[in-house]
C-alpha positions in Angstrom: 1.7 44.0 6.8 -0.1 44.2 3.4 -1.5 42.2 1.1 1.8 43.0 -1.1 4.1 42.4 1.2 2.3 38.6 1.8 2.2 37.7 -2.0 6.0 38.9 -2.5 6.8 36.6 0.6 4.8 33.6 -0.9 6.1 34.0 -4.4 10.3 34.2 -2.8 9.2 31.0 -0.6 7.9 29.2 -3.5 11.0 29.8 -5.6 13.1 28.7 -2.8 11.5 25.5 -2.3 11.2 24.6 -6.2 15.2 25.5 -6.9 15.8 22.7 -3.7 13.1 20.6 -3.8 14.0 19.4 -7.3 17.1 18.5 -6.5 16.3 17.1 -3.2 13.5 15.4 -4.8 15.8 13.5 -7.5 18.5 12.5 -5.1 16.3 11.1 -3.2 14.0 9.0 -6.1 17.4 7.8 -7.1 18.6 6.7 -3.4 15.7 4.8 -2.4 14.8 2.4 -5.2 11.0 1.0 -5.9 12.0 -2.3 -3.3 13.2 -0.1 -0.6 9.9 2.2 -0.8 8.1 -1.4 -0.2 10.0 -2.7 2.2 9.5 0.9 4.2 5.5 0.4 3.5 5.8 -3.3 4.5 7.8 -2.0 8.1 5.2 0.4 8.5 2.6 -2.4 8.6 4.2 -4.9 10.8 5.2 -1.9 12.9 1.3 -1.3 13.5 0.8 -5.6 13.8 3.6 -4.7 16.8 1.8 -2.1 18.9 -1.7 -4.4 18.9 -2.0 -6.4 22.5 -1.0 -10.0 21.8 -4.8 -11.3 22.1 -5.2 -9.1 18.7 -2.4 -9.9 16.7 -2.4 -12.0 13.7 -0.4 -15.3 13.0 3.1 -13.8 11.5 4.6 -16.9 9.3 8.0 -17.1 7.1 8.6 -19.8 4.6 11.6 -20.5 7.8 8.8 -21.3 10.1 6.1 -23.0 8.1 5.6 -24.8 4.5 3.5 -22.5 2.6 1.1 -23.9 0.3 2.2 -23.8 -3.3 -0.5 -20.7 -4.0 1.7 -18.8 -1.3 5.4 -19.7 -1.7 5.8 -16.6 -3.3 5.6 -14.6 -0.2 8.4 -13.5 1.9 6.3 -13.0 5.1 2.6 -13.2 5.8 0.3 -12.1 8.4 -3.0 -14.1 8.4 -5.9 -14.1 10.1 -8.2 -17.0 11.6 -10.5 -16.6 8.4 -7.1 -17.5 6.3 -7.5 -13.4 4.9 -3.7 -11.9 4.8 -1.4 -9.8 4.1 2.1 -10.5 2.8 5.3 -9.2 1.5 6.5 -10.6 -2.4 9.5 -10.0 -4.4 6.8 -7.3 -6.2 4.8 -6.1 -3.9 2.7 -6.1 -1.2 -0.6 -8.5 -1.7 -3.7 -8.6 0.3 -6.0 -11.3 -0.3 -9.2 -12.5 0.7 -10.4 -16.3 1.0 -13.9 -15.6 -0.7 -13.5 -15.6 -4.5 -15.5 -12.8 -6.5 -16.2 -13.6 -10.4 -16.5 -9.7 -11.9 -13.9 -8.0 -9.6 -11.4 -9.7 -7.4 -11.4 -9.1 -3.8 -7.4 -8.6 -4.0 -5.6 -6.4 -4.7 -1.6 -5.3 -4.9 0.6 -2.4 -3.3 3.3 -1.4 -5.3 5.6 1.5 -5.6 5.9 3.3 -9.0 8.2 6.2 -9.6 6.8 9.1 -10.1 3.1 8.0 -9.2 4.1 6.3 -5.5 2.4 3.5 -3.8 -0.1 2.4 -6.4 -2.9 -0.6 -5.7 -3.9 -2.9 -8.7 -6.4 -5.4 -9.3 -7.7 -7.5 -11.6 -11.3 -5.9 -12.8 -12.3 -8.5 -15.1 -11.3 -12.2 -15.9 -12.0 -14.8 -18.5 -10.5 -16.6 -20.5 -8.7 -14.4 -23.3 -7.7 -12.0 -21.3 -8.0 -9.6 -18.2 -8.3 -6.0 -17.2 -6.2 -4.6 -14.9 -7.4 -1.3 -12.5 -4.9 0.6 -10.9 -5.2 3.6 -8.9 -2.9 5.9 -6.3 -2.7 4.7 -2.5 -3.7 6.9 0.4 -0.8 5.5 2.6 -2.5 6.8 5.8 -4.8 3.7 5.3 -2.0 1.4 7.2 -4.0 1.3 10.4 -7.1 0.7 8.7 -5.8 -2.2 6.9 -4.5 -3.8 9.9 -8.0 -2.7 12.0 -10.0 -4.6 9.3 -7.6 -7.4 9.0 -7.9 -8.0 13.3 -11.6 -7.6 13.2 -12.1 -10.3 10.1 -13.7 -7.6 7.9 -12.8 -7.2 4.1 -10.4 -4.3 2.8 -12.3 -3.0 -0.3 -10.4 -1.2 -2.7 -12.5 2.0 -1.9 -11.4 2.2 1.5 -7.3 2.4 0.8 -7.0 4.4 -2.4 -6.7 7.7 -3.2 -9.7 9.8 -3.2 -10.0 12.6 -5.7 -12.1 15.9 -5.4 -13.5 14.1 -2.1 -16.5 12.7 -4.0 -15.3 8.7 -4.9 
């Protein structure tokens, strides 16, 4: 086979998959809404919690089975570690926070879904008094296992280490 008959194959492939993937592509942004992308993220996390032995995993709490503290009654579910570090679900997201408090950049950060961009992490870059600035940057969502590996070995997420690398240099 020639070089010809290769490019004429790619080219007939690529139109193919762009005359169905559009409209595969928009049926499906408009089934699954941005809460239903989270909740699939969120599942994919406690799915990894699930497969660790039980000497590994991390304390699972509900507002059903525990009080939560004012500063967490917001989330849904929570899986916290003996160092009181977490991860838990929210009406907006999916928040991972760290006990230590940092004064130029916070140590947590948000997962959210964003059509159009997908999951997305945000955090809060610098605070005072007037006003903030918020970072936000894409998600690499292969990074589930490595937030939950961190997470068991009390070790702090950084930002760097679940986003989105681009041109492999940051």
């Amino acid at each position: 086979m020639s070089w010809i008959d290769k490019e004429l194959r790619r080219r007939q492939t690529a139109q193919v998959k762009s005359q169905t993937g559009s409209s595969v592509q928009a049926e499906g942004d408009a089934a699954q809404t941005e809460a239903e992308r989270l909740l699939a993220l969120w599942a994919r996390f406690e799915q990894a919690h699930e497969a660790l032995p039980t000497e590994l995993k991390l304390t699972r709490q509900t507002p059903e089975d525990t009080a939560f503290s004012p500063d967490r009654a917001m989330f849904k579910v929570l899986l916290l570690t003996h160092n009181h570090a977490g991860l838990g679900l929210t009406q907006d997201g999916i928040r991972y926070f760290w006990p230590k408090g940092n004064t130029r950049k916070s140590n947590n950060f948000w997962i959210r879904y964003r059509v159009g961009k997908g999951y997305v992490l945000s955090r809060r870059v610098q605070a005072s008094w007037i006003s903030s600035a918020v970072d936000e940057r894409a998600m690499n969502e292969r990074s589930v296992d490595a937030v939950i590996k961190a997470l068991v070995t009390g070790k702090r997420v950084t930002w760097r280490s679940v986003r989105r690398r681009r041109l492999w240099l940051f």
